[in-house]
N, C-alpha and C positions, 0 to 999 in steps of 0.2 A: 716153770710154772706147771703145776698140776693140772689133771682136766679138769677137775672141781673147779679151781682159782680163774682156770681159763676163763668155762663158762659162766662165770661170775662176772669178772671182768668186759665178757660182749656185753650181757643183759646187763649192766651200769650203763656202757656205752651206749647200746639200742637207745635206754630210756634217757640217757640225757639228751639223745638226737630227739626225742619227741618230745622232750621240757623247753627245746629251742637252747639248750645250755649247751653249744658247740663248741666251746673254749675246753668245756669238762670235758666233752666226748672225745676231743682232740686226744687232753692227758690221758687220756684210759684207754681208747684207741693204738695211741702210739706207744706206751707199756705195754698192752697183750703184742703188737706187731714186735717189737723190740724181743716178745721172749720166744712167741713162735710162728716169725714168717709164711703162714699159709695162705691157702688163697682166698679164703672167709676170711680172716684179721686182714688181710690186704683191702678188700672189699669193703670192711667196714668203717677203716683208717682213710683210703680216699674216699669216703663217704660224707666220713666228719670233717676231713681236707674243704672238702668240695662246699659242702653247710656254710663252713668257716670261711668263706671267698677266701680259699688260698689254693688255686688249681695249680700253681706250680708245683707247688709239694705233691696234691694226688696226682699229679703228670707223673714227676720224680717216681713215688713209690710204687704208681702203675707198672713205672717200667723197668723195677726191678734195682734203684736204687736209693741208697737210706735218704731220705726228704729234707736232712739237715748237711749232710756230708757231703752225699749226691754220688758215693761209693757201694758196688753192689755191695749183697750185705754176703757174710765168710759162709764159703760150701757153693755158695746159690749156681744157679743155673744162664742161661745168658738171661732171658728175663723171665724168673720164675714172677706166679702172679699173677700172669695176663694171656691167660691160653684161657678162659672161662668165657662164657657168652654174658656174664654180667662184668666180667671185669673188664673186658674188651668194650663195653657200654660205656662203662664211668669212663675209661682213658677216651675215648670220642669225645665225650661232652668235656674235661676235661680242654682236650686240643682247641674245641671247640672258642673257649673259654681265653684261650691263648691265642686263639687266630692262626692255627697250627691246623690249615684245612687237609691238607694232602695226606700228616699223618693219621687225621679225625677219620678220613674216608678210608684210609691204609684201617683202621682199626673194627671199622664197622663192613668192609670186605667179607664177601661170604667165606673164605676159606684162608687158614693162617699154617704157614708149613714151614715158617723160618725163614725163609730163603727168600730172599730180597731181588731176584731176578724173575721168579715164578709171582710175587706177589705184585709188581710191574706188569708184567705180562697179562695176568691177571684182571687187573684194575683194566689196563686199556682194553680188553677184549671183553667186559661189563657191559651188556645193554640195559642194565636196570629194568628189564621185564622178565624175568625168569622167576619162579617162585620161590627163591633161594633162603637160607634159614639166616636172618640179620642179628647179631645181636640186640637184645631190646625188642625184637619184633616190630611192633606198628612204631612204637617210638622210634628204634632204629630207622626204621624208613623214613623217618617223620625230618630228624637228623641228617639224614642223606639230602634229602628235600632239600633243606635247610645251605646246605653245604656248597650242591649245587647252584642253589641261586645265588651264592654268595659267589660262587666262579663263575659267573655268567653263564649257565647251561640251564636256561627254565625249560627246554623240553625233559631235558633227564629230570630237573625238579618237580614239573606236574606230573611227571610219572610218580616218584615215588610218593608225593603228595595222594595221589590216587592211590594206590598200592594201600599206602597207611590208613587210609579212611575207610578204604576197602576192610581193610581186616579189621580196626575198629571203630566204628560208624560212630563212637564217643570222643574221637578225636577230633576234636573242634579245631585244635591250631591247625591240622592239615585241610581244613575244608575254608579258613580262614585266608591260608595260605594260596589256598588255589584260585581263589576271586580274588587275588591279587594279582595273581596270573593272569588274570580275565580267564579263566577256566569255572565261572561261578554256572554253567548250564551243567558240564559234566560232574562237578561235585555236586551240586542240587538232583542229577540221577541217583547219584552214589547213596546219597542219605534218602532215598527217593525209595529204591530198590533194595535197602541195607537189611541185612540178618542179624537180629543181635539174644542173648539172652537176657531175659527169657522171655521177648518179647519178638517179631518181626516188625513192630510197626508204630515204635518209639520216635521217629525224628521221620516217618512218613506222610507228608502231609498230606490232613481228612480227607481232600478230593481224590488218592491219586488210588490206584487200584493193588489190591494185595500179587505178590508173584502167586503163581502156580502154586509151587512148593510153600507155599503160607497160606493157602484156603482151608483154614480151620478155626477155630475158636482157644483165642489165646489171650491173656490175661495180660496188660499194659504195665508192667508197675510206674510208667511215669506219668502216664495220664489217669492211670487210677480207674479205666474204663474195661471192658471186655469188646473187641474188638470181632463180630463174627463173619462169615464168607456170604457175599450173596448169590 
């Protein structure tokens, strides 16, 4: 397939993922991946996988085999595809999908080097409070959360609950999450305290006082207000 045909072929696919026509985006999908295995048509095939509630297949072809065979595909790499910070996303949510938590946490791991002895080692020596780069970012964390409460570890789960709220104060499920915790005082700091664009003072409520670093006159877009310093 040419590049022209190629990128033909994503933009059908893109837009039948946002007509809800997931059955289409599958077939067009899994023709561009069939003619050239990269990590963008990998991305966009477990995308439509995943739309389609069929995580086994975007499991499957996350990990570098064909989604019908379940045979890597000819040339490939041990698992080409999944060295990407978004495609190591979708194979989390994925696992997740499949109750497949160790490899979901194995996936969303700050650091991937092959080697299944390092990435062991790895995982256990994780305190979940380092600033470390997640796949998905706040979602990633958000998934982690997730992961953890599902293995009975709600301290590592309010962490990253926090963590993910932290970085995006519009993350309602993590701050949902945490008052389930009984963690509803520290999350209500979070959004209390939160920085967001373009606004500091979005989900801060009217009583509470602007930080330091936000004493200035800045424009709300969700209340629609101008919020000044007194």
């Amino acid at each position: 397939m040419d590049p022209a045909c190629e990128a033909h072929f994503a933009q059908l696919a893109q837009d039948a993922l946002a007509a809800h026509l997931h059955r289409n985006a599958v077939f067009l999908a899994e023709r561009l991946h069939a003619s050239n295995p990269t990590e963008s048509n990998t991305h966009l095939l477990a995308t439509a996988y995943l739309r389609n509630q069929q995580p086994q297949r975007a499991h499957a072809v996350l990990k570098g085999a064909s989604p019908k065979a379940g045979l890597p595909h000819p040339g490939s790499r041990d698992e080409p595809g999944t060295c990407s910070l978004p495609c190591r996303y979708l194979r989390a949510v994925a696992c997740l999908e499949l109750a497949l938590l160790p490899e979901a946490e194995a996936a969303l791991s700050p650091a991937q080097d092959g080697e299944a002895r390092a990435r062991r080692d790895m995982l256990a020596a994780l305190t979940y409070t380092l600033p470390l780069q997640i796949p998905g970012g706040s979602a990633g964390r958000f998934l982690l959360g997730v992961i953890c409460r599902k293995t009975t570890r709600p301290v590592n789960a309010a962490e990253h609950f926090r963590q993910a709220l932290a970085a995006d104060p519009f993350c309602w499920a993590a701050f949902e999450e945490l008052c389930a915790l009984g963690e509803e005082r520290s999350a209500t700091h979070l959004l209390a305290t939160a920085e967001c664009a373009p606004c500091g003072a979005c989900w801060r409520p009217p009583d509470a006082p602007l930080p330091a670093r936000s004493r200035s006159t800045r424009p709300c877009s969700l209340r629609g207000t101008t919020r000044r310093a007194s």
